[in-house]
C-alpha positions in Angstrom: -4.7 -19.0 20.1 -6.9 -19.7 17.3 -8.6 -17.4 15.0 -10.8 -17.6 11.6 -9.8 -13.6 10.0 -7.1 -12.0 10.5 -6.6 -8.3 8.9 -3.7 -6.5 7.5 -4.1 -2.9 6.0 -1.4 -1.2 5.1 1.2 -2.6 7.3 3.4 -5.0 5.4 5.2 -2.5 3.4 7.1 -1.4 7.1 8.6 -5.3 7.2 11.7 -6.6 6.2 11.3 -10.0 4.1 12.4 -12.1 6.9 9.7 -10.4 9.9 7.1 -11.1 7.1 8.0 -14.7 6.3 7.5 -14.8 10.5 4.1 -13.0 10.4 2.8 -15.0 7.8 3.9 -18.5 9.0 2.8 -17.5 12.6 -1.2 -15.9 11.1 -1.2 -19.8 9.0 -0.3 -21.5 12.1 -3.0 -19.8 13.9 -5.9 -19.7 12.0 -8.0 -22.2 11.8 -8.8 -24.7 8.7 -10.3 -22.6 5.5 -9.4 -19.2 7.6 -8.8 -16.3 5.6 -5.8 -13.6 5.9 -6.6 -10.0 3.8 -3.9 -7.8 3.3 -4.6 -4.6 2.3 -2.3 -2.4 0.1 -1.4 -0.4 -2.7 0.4 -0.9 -5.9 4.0 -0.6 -6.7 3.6 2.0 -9.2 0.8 4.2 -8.5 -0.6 7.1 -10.1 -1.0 9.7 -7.9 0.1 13.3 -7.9 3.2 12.9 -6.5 6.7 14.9 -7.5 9.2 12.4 -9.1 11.3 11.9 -6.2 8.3 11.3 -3.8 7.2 8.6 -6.7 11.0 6.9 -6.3 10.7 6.7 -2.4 7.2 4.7 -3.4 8.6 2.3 -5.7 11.6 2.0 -3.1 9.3 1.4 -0.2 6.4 -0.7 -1.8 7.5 -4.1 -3.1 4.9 -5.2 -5.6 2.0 -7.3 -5.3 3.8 -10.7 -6.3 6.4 -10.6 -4.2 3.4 -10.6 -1.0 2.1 -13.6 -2.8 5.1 -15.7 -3.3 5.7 -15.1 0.6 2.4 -16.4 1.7 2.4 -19.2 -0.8 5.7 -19.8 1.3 3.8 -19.7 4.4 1.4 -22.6 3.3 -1.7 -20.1 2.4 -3.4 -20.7 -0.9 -4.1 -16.7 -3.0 -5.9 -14.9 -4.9 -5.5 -11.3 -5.7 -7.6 -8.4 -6.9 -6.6 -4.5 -7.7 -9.6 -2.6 -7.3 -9.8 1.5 -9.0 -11.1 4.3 -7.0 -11.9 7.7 -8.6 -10.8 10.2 -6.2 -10.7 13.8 -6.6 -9.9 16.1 -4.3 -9.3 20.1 -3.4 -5.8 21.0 -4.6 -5.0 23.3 -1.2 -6.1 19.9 0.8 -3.7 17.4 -1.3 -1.0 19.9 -1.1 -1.2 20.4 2.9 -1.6 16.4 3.4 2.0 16.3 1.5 3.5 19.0 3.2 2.2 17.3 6.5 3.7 14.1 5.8 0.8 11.8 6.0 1.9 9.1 4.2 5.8 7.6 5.2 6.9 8.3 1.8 7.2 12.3 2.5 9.3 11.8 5.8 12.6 10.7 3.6 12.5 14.7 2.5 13.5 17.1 4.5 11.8 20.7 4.1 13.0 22.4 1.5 13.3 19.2 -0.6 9.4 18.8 0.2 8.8 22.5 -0.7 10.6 21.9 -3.8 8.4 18.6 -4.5 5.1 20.9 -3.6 6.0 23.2 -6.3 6.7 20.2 -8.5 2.7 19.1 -7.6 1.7 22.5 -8.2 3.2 22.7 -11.8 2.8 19.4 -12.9 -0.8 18.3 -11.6 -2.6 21.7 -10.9 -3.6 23.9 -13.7 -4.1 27.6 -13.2 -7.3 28.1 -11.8 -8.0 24.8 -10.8 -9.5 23.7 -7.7 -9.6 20.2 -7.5 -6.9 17.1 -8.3 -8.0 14.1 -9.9 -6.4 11.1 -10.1 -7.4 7.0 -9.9 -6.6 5.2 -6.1 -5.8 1.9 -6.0 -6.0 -0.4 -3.8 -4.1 -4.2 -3.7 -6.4 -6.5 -2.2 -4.9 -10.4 -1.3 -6.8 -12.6 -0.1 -5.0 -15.8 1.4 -7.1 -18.9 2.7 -5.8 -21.8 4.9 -7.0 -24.7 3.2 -9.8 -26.6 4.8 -9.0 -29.7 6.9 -9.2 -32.9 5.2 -11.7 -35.3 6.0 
């Protein structure tokens, strides 16, 4: 099967180094001459309003940027990457519940109290008396990798 896109978003931190060397290899095999493959992703340090040992499990969990490169290069792709900023800001009570819901993989390494503990953390750290909303700067790792075109 061939194909011209192909789409990754937020996938590739969940694969060992070999099942990505596989995936990659197997998307340039398949697409077709000047294709393009976009994976979508964050950064390895990020900024956002984590507690410390939530911001470990990150680092842990998300290789950076370069390393995603080097592995495509690998593959045969040719790459170009670009880290775009996104002001976010949103209600404290809503960041806090995401977290304590787990809705990024990072929170599931913590059991209950430890994420209460982290919550508290948030709450000290990021939210000032009073305060409503939490501000902070998403980023987002875009990498763009292109078959090259057939030769004439």
């Amino acid at each position: 099967e061939e194909y011209d896109r192909a789409l990754l978003k937020e996938v590739v931190h969940h694969l060992t180094d070999e099942e990505l060397r596989q995936m990659f290899h197997g998307i340039f095999a398949q697409l077709r001459p000047g294709g393009i493959c976009v994976t979508c992703t964050r950064p390895h340090v990020v900024q956002y309003p984590f507690f410390d040992a939530a911001l470990e499990v990150w680092k842990r969990q998300q290789p950076p940027m370069e390393h995603y490169v080097a592995i495509m290069e690998e593959a045969g792709f040719d790459v170009v990457c670009e880290v775009c900023d996104y002001p976010a800001t949103l209600g404290v009570e809503w960041w806090l519940e995401m977290v304590e819901n787990r809705f990024w993989s990072t929170f599931s390494h913590f059991n209950d109290e430890e994420l209460s503990a982290g919550i508290a953390e948030i709450r000290e750290r990021h939210c000032p008396a009073g305060a409503d909303t939490i501000s902070f700067t998403e980023q987002m790792v875009f990498i763009s990798a292109s078959k090259p075109a057939a030769e004439l």
